[in-house]
Rosetta silent file (secondary structure, phi, psi, omega in degrees, C-alpha in Angstrom):
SEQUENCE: XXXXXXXXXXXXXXXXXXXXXXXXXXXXXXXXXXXXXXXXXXXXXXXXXXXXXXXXXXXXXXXXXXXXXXXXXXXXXXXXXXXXXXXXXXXXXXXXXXXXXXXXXXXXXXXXXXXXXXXXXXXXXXXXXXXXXXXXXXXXXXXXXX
SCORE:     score description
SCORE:     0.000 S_00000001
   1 L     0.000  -69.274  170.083  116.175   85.410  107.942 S_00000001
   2 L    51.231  -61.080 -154.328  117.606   82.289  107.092 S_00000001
   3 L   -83.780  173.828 -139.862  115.158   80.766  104.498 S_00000001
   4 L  -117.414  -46.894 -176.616  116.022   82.203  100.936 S_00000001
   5 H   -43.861  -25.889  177.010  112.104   82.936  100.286 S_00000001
   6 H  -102.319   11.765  123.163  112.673   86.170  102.255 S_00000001
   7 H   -30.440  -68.707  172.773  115.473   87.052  100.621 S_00000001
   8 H   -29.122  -44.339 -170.089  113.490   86.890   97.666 S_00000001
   9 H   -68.834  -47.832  178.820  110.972   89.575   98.919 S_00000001
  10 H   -44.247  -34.396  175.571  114.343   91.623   99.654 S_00000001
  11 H   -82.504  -40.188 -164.016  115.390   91.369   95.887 S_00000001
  12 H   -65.770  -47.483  175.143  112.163   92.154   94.570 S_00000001
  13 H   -56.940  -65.927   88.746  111.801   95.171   96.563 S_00000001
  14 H    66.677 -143.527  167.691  115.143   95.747   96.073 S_00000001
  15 H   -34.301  -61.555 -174.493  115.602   96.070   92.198 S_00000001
  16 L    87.628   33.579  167.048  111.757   96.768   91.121 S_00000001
  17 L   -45.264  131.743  160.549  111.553   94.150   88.044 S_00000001
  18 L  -163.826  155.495 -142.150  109.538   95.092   85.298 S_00000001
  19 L    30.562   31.681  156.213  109.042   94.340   82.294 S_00000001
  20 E   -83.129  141.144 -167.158  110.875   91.338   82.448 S_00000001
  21 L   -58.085  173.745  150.713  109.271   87.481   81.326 S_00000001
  22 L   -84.180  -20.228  163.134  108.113   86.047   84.206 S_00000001
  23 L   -58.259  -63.567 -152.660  110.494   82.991   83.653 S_00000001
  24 H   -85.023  -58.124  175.151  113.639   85.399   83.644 S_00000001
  25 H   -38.118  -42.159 -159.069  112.240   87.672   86.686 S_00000001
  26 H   -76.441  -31.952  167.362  111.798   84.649   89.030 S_00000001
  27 H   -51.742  -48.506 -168.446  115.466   83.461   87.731 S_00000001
  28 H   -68.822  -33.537 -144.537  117.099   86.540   88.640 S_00000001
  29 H   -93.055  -28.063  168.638  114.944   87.052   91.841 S_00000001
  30 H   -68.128  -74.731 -158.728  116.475   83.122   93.020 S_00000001
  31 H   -49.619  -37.929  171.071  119.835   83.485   92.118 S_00000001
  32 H   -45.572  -64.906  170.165  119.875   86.797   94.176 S_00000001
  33 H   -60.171  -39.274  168.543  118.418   85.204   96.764 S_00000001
  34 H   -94.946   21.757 -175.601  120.318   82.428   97.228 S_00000001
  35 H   -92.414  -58.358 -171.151  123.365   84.600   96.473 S_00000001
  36 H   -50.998  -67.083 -175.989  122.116   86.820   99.961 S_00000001
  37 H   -15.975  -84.478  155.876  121.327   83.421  101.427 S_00000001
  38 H    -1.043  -70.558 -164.147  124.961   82.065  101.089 S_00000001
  39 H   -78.159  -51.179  156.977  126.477   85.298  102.482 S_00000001
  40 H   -35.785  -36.781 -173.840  124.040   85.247  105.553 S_00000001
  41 H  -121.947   26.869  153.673  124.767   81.866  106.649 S_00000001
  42 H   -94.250  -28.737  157.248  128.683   81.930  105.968 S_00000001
  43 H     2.238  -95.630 -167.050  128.007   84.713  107.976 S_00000001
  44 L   -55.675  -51.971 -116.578  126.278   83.287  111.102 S_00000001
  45 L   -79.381  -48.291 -162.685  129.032   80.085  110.254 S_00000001
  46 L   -82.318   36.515  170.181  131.975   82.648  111.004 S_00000001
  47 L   103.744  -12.601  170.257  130.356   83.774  114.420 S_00000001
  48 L   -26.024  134.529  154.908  128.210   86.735  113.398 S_00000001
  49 L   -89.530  135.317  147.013  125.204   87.830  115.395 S_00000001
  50 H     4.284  -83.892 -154.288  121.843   87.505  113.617 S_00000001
  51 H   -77.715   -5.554  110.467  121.357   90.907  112.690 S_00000001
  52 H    -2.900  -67.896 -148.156  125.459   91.354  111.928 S_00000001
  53 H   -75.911  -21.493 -171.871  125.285   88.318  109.524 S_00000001
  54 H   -77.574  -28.984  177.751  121.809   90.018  107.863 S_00000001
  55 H   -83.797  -28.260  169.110  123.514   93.225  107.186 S_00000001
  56 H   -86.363   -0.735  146.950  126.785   91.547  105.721 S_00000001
  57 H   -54.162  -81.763  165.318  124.166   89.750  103.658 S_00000001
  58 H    -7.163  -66.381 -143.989  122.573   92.796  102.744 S_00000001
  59 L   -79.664  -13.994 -162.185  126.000   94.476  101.815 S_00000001
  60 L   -63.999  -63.527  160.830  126.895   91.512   99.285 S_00000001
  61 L   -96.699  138.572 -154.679  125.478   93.643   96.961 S_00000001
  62 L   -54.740  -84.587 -171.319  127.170   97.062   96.931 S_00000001
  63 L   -71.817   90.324 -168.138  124.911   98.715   94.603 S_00000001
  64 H   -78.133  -27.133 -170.163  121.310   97.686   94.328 S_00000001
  65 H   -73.330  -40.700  150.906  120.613  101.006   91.792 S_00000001
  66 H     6.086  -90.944  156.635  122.781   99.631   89.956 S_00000001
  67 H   -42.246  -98.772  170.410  121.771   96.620   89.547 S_00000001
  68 H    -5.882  -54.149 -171.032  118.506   97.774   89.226 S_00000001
  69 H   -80.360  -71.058 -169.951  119.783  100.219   85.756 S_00000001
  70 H   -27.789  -58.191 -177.943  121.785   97.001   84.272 S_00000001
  71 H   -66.610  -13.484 -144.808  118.825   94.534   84.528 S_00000001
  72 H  -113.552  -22.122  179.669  116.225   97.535   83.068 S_00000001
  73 L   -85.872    1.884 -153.269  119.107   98.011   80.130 S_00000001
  74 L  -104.957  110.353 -179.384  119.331   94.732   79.161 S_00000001
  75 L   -54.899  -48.973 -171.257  117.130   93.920   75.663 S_00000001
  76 L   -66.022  -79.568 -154.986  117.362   90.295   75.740 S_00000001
  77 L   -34.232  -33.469  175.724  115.562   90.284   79.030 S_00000001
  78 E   -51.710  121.050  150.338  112.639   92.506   78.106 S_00000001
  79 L   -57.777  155.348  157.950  109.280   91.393   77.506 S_00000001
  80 L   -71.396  165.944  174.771  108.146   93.011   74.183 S_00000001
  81 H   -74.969  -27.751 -156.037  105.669   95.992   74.323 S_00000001
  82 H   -79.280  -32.700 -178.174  103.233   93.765   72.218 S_00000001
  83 H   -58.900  -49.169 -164.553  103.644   91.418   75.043 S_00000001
  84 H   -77.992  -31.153 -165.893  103.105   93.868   78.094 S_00000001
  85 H   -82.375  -24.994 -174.586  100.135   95.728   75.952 S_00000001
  86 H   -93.007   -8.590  142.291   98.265   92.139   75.488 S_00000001
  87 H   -33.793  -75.298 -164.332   98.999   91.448   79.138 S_00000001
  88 H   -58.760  -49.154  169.865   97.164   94.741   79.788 S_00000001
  89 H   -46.004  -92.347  176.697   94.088   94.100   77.259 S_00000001
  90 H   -21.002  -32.652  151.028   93.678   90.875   79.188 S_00000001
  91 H   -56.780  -43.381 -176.000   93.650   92.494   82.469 S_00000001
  92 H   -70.564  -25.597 -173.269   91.194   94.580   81.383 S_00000001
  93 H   -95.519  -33.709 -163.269   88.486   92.228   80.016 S_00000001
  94 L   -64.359  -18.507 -150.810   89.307   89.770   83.019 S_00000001
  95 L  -111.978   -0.518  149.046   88.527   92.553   85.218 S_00000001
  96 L   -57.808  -43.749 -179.538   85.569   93.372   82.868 S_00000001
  97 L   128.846  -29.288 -157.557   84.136   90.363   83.452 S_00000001
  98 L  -124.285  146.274 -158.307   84.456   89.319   80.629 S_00000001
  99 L   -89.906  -23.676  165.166   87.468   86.758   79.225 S_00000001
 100 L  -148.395  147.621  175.708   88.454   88.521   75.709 S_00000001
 101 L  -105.717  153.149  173.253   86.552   91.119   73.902 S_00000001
 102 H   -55.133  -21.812  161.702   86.710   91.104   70.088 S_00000001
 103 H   -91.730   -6.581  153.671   89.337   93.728   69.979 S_00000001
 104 H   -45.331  -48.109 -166.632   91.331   92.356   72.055 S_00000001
 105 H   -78.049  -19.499 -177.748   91.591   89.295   69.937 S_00000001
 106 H   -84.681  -16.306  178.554   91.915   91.458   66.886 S_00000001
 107 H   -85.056  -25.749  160.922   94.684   93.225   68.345 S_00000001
 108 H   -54.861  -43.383 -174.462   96.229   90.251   69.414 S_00000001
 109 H   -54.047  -54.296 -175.379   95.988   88.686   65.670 S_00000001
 110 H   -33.071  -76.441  176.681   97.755   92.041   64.789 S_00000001
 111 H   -27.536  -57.861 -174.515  100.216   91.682   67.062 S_00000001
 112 H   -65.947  -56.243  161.059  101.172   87.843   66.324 S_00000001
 113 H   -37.485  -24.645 -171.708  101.087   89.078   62.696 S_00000001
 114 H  -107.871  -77.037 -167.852  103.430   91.879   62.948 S_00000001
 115 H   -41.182  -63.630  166.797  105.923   89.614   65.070 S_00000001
 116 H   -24.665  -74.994  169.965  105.681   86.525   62.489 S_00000001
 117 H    -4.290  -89.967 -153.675  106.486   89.893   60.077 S_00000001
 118 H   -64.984  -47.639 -162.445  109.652   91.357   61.737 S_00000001
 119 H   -77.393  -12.127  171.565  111.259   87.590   62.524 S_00000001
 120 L  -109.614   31.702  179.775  111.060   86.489   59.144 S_00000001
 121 H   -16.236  -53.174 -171.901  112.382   89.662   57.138 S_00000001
 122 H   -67.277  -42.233 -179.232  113.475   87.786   54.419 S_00000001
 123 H   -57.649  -64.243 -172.266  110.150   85.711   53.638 S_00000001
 124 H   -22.079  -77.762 -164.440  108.507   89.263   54.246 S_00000001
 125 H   -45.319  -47.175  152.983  110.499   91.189   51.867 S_00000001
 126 H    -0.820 -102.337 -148.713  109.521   88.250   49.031 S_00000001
 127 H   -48.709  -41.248 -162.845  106.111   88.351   49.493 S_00000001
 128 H   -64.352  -38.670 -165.418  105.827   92.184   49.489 S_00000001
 129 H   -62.321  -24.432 -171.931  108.225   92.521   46.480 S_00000001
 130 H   -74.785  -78.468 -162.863  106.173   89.318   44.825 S_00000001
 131 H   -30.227  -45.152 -164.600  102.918   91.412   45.674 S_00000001
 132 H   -86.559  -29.259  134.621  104.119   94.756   44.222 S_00000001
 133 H   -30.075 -111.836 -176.239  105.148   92.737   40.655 S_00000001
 134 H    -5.384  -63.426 -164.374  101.802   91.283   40.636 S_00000001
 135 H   -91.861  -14.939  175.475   99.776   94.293   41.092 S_00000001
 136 H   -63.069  -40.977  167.193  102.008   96.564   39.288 S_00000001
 137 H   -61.352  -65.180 -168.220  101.758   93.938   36.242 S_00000001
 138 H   -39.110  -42.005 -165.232   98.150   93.531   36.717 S_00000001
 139 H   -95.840   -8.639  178.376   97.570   97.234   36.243 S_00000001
 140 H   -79.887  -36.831 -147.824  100.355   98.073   33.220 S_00000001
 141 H  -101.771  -25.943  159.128   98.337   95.087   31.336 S_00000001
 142 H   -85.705   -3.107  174.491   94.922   96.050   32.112 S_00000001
 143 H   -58.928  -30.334 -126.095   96.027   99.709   31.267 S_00000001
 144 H   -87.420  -80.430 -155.179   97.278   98.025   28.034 S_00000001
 145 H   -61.150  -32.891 -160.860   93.905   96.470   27.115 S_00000001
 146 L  -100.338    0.000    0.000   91.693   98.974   28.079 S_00000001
């Protein structure tokens, strides 16, 4: 074992990331790995056989299930669903043939729209409250007149 990429394969299998960025998956799946890495070759260093030093590797972490429930509980880490569903659209037209279909892209606009939305609550709440004057006005004053 020695080189940390096959460690890597060990975490991924390991743990099952999903729905995780792909930035923050590949972080987690290195540090792991060169966490196993570490423990494997202080291992071998204090006289271990080979397949010894891979199992007190192995062992560094107790609880892989664990793990495995911590990272999957954890919010910051999470992709969004709008993220994982425009992922999916894109899979689908790529594998269509085709590189975006118009509903893809309208469900994307949605999507970017409704995010813009929820991070800027305050702007939101404005406009809608500005909106709901405005039409509320519009319609006492043409009730008025007509």
């Amino acid at each position: 074992m020695g080189e940390w990429g096959e460690w890597a394969a060990l975490v991924r299998q390991r743990l099952g990331l999903s729905g995780l960025t792909p930035e923050r998956e590949a972080e987690i799946v290195e540090d792991l790995a060169r966490q196993l890495d570490d423990a494997y070759r202080e291992a071998l260093a204090a006289g271990s056989a080979e397949a010894d030093a891979r199992a007190a590797a192995e062992g560094h972490i107790a609880d892989w299930e664990g793990l495995a429930r911590d990272l999957a509980r954890s919010k910051r880490q999470r992709r969004p669903v709008t993220d994982q569903w425009r992922d999916r659209l894109n899979d689908r037209a790529v594998a269509n043939g085709r590189r975006s279909s118009f509903a893809a892209t309208v469900l994307q606009d949605i999507v970017y729209g409704w995010r813009v939305l929820v991070r800027g609550r305050g702007v939101t709440a404005v406009a809608v409250l500005s909106l709901a004057l405005g039409i509320g006005a519009n319609a006492a004053i043409f009730t008025v007149i007509n």
